[in-house]
C-alpha positions in Angstrom: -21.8 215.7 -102.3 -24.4 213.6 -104.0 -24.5 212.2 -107.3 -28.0 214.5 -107.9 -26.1 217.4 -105.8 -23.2 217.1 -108.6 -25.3 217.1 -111.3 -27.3 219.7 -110.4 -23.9 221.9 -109.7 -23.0 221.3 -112.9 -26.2 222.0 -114.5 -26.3 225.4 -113.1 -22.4 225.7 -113.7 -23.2 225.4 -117.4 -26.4 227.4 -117.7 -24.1 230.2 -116.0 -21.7 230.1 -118.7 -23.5 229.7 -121.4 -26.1 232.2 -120.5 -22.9 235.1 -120.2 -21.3 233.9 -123.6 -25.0 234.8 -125.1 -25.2 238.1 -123.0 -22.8 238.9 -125.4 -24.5 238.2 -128.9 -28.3 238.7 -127.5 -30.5 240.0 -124.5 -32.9 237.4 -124.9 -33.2 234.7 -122.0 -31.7 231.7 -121.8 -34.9 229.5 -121.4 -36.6 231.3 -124.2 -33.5 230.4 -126.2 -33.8 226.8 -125.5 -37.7 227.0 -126.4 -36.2 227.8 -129.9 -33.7 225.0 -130.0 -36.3 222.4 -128.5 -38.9 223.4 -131.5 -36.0 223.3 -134.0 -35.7 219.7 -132.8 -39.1 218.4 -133.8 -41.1 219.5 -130.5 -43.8 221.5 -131.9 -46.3 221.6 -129.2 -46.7 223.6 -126.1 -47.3 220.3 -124.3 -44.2 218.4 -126.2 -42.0 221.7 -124.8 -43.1 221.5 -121.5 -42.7 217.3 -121.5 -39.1 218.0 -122.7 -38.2 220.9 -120.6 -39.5 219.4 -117.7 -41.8 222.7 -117.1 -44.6 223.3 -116.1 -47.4 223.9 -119.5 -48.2 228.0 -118.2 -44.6 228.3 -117.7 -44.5 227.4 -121.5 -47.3 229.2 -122.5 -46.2 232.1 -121.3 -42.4 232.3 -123.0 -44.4 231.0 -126.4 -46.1 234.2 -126.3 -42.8 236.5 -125.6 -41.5 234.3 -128.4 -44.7 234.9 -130.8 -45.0 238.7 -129.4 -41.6 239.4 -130.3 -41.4 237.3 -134.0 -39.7 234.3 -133.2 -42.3 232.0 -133.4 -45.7 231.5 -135.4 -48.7 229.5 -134.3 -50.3 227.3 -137.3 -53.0 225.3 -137.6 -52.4 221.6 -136.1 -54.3 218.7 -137.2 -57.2 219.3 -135.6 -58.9 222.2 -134.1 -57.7 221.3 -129.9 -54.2 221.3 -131.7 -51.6 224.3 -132.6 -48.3 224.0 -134.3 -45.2 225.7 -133.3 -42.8 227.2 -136.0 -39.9 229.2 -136.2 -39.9 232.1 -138.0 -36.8 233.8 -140.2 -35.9 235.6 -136.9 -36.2 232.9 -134.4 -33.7 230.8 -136.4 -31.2 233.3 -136.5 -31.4 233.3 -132.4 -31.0 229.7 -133.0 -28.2 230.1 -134.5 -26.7 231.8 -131.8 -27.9 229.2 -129.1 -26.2 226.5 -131.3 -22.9 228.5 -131.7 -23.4 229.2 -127.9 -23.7 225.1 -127.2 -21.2 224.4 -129.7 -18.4 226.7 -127.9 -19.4 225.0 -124.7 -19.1 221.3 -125.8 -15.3 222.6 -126.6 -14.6 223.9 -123.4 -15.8 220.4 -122.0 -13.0 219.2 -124.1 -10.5 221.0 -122.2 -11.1 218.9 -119.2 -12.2 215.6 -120.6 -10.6 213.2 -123.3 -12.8 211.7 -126.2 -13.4 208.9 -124.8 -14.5 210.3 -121.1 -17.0 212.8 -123.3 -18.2 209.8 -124.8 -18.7 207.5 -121.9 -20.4 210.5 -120.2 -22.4 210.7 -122.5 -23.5 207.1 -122.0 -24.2 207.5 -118.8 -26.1 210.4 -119.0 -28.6 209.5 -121.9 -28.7 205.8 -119.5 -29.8 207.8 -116.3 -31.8 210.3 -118.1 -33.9 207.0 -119.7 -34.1 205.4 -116.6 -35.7 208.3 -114.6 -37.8 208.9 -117.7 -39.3 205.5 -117.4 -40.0 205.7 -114.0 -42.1 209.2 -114.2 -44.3 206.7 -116.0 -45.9 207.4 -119.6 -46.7 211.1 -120.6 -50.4 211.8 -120.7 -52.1 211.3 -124.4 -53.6 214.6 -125.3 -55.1 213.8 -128.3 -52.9 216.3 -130.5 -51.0 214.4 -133.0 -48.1 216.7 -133.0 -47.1 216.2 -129.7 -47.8 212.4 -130.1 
């Protein structure tokens, strides 16, 4: 198997698990649960979202307005009048909450199977090929909007 084969394995391997320990606390998607967690971390554009989820911007679009149809999330204002601002609202923090415990149980049961020091070599590696690929995509497109800047 391939390195990408591997990684991809694993990626679905994880999404798997994670996505039937939050069957059990909610019935909302996985992806619309990351959407949460990726505005949470400072990514409070449509464009930004898409960027970091490596989406496509109607896919975005499209769970931001599940999100905002179903309370989790408020468009404001943005800096100009092209721009709009993603929030969380009351609600869609508490999901967040469960996406974080959800991540947090995960990163444990990684620890069963790696030491401390293979976690954080891993992690090296990971953020080191994740950079490298992201460099050679190329620069994101400018779209004007400060708050995706």
């Amino acid at each position: 198997m391939t390195l990408a084969e591997q990684v991809a394995s694993l990626r679905r391997t994880l999404r798997r698990r994670l996505t039937e320990r939050l069957g059990e606390q909610t019935g909302r998607p996985f992806m619309q649960l990351l959407v949460l967690k990726v505005i949470a971390d400072g990514a409070v554009s449509q464009v930004a979202i898409a960027d970091r989820l490596s989406v496509d911007a109607p896919a975005v679009s499209r769970l931001v307005d599940r999100l905002e149809d179903d309370g989790l999330v408020m468009r404001c204002a943005g800096e100009n009048r092209r721009c709009v601002k993603l929030e969380l609202s009351e609600k869609g923090r508490a999901e967040l909450q469960l996406m974080r415990g959800a991540l947090q149980w995960m990163d444990g049961e990684l620890h069963h199977y790696l030491e401390e020091a293979e976690v954080s070599e891993l992690k090296r590696l990971l953020r080191k090929l994740q950079d490298g690929l992201t460099k050679a995509q190329g620069p994101t497109p400018h779209t004007g909007c400060a708050a995706e800047d």
